[in-house]
Wavefront OBJ file of the C-alpha trace (Angstrom):
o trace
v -14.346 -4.433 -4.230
v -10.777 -5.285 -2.272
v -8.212 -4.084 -3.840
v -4.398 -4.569 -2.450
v -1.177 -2.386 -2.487
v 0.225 -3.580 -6.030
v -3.634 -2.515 -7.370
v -3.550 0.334 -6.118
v 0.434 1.539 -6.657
v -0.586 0.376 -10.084
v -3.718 2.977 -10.429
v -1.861 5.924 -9.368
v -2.155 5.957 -5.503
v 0.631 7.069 -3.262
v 1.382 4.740 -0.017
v 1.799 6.592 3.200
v 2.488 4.191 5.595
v 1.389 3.457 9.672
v 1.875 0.923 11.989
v -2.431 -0.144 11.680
v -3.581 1.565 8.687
v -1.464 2.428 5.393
v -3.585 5.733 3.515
v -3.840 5.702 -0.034
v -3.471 9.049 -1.956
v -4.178 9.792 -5.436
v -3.707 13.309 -6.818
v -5.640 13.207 -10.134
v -8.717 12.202 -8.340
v -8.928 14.687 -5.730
v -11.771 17.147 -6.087
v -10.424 19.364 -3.063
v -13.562 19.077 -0.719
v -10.616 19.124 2.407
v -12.984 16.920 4.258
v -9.310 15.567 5.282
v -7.781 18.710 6.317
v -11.060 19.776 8.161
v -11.624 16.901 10.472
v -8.455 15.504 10.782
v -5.433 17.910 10.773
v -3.081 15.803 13.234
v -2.872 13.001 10.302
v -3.718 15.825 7.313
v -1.791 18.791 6.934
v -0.430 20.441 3.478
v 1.614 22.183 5.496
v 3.875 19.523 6.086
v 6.620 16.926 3.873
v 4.608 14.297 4.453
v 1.689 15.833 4.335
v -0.670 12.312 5.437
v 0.924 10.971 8.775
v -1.206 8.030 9.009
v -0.628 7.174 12.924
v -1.090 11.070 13.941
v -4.551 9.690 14.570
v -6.522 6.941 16.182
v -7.019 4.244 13.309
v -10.786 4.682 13.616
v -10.303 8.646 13.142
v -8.532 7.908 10.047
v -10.668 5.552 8.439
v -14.077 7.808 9.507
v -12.376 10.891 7.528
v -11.178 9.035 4.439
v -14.783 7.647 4.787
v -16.035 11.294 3.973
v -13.848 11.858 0.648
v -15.951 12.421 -1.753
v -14.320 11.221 -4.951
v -11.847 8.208 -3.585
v -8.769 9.933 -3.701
v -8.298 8.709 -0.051
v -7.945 5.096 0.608
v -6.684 2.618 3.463
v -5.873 -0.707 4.350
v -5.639 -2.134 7.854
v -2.353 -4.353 8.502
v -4.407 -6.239 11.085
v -7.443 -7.855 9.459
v -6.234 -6.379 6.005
v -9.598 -4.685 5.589
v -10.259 -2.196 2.682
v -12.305 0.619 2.043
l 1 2 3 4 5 6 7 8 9 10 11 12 13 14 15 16 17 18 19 20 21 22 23 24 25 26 27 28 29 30 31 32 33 34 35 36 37 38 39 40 41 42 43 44 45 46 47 48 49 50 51 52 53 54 55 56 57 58 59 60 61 62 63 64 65 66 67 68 69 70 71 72 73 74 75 76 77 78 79 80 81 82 83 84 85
């Protein structure tokens, strides 16, 4: 299912914007695996105000870790070829 910003501003998400790939965040549905902090703590990090720097990373980094989040609290969409996952 695509969904675009609005839909997912609308469900809860919060945008965190880069120049390929925007990363969508939504606190209620985190279940705290940390897959995110884990495997990608250049573009992760609680530590930090914001804490999801979307271009810390190589595009494909980001999109294999938010691939790994178990309960879709992490989400992207490409600028380029707008794809979603």
């Amino acid at each position: 299912m695509e969904e675009d910003t609005k839909d997912l501003l609308q469900k809860g998400y919060k945008k965190y914007n880069g120049h390929e790939v925007d990363v969508y965040f939504h606190t209620g549905k985190c279940t705290h695996a940390a897959n995110c902090l884990k495997y990608l703590p250049s573009t992760f990090n609680m530590n930090r105000k914001p804490w999801i720097l979307p271009d810390a990373a190589l595009r494909e980094d980001v999109k294999r870790v938010i691939a790994t989040c178990p309960s879709e609290a992490l989400l992207y969409i490409e600028k380029n070829d707008s794809f979603f996952v």
